[in-house]
C-alpha positions as CSV (number, residue, x, y, z in Angstrom):
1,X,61.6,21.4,-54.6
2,X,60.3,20.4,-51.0
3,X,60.8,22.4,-47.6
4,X,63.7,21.2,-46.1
5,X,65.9,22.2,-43.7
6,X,69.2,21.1,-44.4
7,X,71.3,19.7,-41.1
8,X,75.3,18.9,-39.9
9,X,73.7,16.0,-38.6
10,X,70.7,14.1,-39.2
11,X,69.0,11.7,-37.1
12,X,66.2,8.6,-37.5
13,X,63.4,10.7,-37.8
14,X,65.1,13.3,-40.2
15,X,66.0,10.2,-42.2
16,X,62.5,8.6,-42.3
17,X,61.5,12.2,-43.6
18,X,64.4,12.5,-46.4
19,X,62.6,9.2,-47.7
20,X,59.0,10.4,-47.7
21,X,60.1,13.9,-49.1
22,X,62.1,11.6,-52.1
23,X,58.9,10.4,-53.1
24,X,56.6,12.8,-52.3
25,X,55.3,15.6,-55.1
26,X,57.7,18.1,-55.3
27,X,60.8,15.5,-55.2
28,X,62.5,13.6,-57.4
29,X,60.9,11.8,-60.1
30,X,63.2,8.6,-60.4
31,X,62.1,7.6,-56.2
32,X,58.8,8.3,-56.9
33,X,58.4,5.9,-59.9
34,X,60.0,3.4,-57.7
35,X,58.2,-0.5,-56.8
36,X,59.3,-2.7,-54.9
37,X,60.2,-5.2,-57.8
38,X,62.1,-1.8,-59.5
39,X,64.4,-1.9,-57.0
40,X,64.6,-5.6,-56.1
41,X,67.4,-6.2,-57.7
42,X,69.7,-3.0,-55.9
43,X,68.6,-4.9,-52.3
44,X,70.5,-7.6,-53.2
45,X,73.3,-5.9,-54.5
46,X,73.7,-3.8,-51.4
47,X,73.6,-6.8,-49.2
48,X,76.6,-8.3,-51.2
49,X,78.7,-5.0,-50.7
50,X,78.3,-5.4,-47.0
51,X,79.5,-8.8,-47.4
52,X,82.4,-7.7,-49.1
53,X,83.5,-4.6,-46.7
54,X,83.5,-7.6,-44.0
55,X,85.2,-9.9,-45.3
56,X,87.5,-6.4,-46.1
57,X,87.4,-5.5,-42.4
58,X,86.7,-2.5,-43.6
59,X,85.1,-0.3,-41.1
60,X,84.7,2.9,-42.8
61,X,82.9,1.4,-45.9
62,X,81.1,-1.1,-43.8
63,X,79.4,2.0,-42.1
64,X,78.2,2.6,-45.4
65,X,77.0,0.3,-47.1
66,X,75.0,-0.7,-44.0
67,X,73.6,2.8,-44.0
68,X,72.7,1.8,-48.1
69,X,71.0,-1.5,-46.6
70,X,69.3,0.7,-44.1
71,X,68.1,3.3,-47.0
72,X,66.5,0.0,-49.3
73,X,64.6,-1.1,-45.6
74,X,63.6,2.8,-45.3
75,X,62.4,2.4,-48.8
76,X,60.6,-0.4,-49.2
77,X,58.8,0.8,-45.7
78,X,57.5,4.0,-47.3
79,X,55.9,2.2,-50.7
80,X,54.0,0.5,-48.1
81,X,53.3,3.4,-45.7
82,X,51.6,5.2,-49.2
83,X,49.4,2.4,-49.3
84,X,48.3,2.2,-46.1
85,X,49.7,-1.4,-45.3
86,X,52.6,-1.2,-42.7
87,X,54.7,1.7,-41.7
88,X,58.2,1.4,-40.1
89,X,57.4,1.6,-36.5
90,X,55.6,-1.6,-37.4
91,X,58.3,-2.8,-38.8
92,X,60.5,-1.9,-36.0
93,X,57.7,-3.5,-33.2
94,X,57.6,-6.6,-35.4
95,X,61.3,-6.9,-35.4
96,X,61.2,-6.4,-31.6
97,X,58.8,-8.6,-30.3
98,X,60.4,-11.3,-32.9
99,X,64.1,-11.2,-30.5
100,X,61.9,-10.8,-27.5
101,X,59.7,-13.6,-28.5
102,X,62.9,-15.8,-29.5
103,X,64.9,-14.9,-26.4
104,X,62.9,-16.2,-23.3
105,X,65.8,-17.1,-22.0
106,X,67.0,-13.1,-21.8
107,X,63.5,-11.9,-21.3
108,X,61.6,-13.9,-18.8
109,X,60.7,-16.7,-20.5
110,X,60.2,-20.5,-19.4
111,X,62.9,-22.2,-22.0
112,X,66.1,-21.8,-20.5
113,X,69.4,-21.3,-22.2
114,X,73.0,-21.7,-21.1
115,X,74.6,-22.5,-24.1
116,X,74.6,-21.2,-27.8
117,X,73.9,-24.7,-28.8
118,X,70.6,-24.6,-26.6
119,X,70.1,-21.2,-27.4
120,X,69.6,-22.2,-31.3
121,X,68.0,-25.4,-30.1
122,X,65.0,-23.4,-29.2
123,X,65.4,-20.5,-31.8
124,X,64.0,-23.3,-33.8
125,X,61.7,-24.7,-32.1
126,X,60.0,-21.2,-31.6
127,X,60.4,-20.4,-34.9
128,X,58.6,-22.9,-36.1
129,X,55.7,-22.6,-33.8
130,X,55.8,-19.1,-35.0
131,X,55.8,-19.9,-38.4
132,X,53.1,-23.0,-38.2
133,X,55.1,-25.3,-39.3
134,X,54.2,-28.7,-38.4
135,X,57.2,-30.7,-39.8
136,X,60.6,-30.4,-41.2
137,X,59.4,-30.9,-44.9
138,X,57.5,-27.1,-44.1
139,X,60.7,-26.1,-42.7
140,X,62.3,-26.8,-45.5
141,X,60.0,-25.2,-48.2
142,X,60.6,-22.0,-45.7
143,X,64.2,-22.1,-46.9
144,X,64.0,-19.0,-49.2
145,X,64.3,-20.1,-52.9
146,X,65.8,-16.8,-53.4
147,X,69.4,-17.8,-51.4
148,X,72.3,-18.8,-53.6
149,X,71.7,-22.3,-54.6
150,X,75.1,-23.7,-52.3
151,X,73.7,-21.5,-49.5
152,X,70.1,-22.9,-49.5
153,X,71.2,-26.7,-50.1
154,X,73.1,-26.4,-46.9
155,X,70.6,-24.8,-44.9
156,X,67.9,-27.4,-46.1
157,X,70.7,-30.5,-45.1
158,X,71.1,-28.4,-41.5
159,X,67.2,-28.8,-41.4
160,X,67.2,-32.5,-42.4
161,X,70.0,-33.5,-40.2
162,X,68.1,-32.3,-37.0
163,X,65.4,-34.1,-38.1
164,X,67.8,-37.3,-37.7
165,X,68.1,-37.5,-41.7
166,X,72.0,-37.5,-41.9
167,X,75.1,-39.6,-42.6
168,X,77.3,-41.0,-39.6
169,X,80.4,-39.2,-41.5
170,X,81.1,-36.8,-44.1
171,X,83.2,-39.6,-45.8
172,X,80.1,-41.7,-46.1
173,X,78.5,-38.4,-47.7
174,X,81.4,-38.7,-49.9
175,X,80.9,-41.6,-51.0
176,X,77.4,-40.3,-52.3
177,X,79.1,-37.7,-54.0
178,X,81.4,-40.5,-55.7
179,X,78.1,-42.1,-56.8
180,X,76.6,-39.1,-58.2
181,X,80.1,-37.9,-60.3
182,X,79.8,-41.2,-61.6
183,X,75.6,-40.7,-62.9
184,X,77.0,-37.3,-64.1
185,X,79.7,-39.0,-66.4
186,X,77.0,-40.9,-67.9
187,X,75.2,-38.4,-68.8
188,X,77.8,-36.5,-70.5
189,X,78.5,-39.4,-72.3
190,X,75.6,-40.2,-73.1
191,X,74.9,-36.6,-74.8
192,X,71.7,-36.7,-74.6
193,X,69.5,-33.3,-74.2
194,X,70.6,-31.1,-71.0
195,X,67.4,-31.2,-69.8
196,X,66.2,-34.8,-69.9
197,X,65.3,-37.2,-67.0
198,X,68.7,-38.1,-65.2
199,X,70.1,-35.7,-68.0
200,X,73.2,-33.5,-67.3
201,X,71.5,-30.6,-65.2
202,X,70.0,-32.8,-63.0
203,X,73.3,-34.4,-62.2
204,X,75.2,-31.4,-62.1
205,X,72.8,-30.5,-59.1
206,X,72.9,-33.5,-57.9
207,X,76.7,-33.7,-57.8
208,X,76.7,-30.1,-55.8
209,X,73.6,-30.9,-53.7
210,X,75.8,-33.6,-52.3
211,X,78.9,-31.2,-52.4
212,X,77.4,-29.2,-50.1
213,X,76.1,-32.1,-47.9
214,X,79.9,-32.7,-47.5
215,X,81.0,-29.4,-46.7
216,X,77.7,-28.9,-44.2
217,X,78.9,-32.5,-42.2
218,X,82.3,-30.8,-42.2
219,X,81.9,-27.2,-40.9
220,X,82.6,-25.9,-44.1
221,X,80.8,-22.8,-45.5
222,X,80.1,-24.1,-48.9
223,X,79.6,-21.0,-50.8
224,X,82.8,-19.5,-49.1
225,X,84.8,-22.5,-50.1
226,X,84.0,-21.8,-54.0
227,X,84.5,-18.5,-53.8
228,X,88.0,-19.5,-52.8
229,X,87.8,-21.6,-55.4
230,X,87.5,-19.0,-57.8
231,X,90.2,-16.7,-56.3
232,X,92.4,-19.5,-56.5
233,X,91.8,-20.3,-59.8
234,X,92.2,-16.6,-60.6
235,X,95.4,-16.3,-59.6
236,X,96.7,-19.4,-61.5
237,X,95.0,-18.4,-65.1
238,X,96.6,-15.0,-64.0
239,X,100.1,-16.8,-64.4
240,X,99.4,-19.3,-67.1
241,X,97.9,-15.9,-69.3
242,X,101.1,-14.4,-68.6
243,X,103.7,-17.2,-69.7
244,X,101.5,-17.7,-73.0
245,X,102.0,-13.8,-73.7
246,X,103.7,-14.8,-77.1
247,X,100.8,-16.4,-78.5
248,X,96.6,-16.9,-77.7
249,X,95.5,-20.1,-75.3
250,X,93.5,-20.9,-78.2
251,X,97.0,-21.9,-80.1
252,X,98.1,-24.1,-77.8
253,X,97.4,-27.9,-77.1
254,X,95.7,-28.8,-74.2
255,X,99.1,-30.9,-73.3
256,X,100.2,-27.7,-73.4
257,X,97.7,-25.4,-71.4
258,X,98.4,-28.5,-68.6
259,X,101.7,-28.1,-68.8
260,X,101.3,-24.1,-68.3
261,X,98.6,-24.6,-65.6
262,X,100.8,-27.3,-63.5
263,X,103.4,-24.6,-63.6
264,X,101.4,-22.3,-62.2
265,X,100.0,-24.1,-59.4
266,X,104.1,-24.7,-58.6
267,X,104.7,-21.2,-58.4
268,X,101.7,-20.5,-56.1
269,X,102.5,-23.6,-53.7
């Protein structure tokens, strides 16, 4: 047990305190044994549940799962204060001079900005000159390696098209993407080992390297447009499931399952 008073309502500081008490001696055992990698993995997964109580419009559970996010920040901040590296007021300073920094257009500065387009204009150009990077190939290795793959291949094409590295058109990007479906059929046919040079993986990601390219040139969220993807198709093996109640998928032809999935895509038309 630690002293604690226990309130109606808490505030920033009483929070910060809940955190240190958590792992302190005295509290609970599971916190204390905590690293950062430990608890890696629950970042992430909190991030994603704020995605999905926006895309919810879900106020209520939004509120919460940003106060989770807030609680991983809050805990990650205090491994670090117990070893004397950073605490969270310099976190929140560093934060603050970083929008400060990136907003001289708000705060005094002598880049101006009257649009959103200039606005990120210079958000890049300052971010780099933050960062030290001297071209857009170090821009590009900034690109987290961590983001879902569809994610970071368009933010690495936004980069390179800047730079003046881009198609005229998305259908000329298309056309790419014709190119490499065909390089990925060859492979398969060829079935040779997944990993060899120009093997199967390497098209694979070729063929949705470019697929993103397209949906980047077109204003199209990439990763959003899969998940849709994957509703849709959802809903359709949902239906073709249902009409093959009387026997397994597995017993029917593939004529067959075509004939059950064309059906289904009628009835969701």
């Amino acid at each position: 047990m630690v002293d604690f008073q226990c309130k109606n309502l808490y505030g920033w500081e009483d929070f910060l305190e809940i955190m240190r008490l958590l792992r302190s001696p005295g509290g609970c055992p599971w916190d204390a044994e905590q690293t950062h990698a430990s608890i890696r993995r629950e970042f992430l997964e909190e991030t994603y549940e704020v995605l999905d109580a926006i895309d919810r419009e879900d106020p209520v559970d939004m509120c919460e799962e940003l106060g989770d996010i807030l609680m991983q920040v809050a805990f990650h901040t205090q491994i670090e204060t117990e070893s004397g590296r950073f605490t969270m007021a310099d976190v929140v300073n560093g934060i603050a001079q970083k929008m400060v920094y990136r907003h001289p257009h708000v705060f005094g500065g002598t880049m101006q900005a009257d649009t959103s387009e200039e606005v990120l204009v210079n958000w890049e150009v300052l971010k780099r000159k933050e960062k030290g990077q001297r071209s857009t190939a170090d821009a590009i290795e900034s690109v987290p390696h961590t983001l879902p793959a569809l994610w970071r291949a368009e933010k690495v094409q936004k980069k390179t098209a800047k730079a003046g590295f881009d198609w005229s058109e998305p259908v000329d990007a298309l056309t790419k993407l014709e190119e490499e479906v065909r390089e990925l059929r060859q492979a398969v046919e060829a079935g040779e080992a997944v990993d060899t040079c120009h093997g199967i993986r390497e098209e694979v990601g070729d063929v949705l390297f470019i697929a993103a390219k397209v949906a980047q040139m077109s204003g199209v969220d990439p990763e959003d447009a899969l998940h849709r993807a994957c509703d849709k198709f959802d809903n359709r093996f949902r239906l073709v499931e249902e009409a093959a109640a009387d026997k397994p998928l597995s017993a029917y032809t593939e004529e067959e399952l075509l004939a059950l999935w064309n059906r289904a895509k009628e009835q969701l038309s």
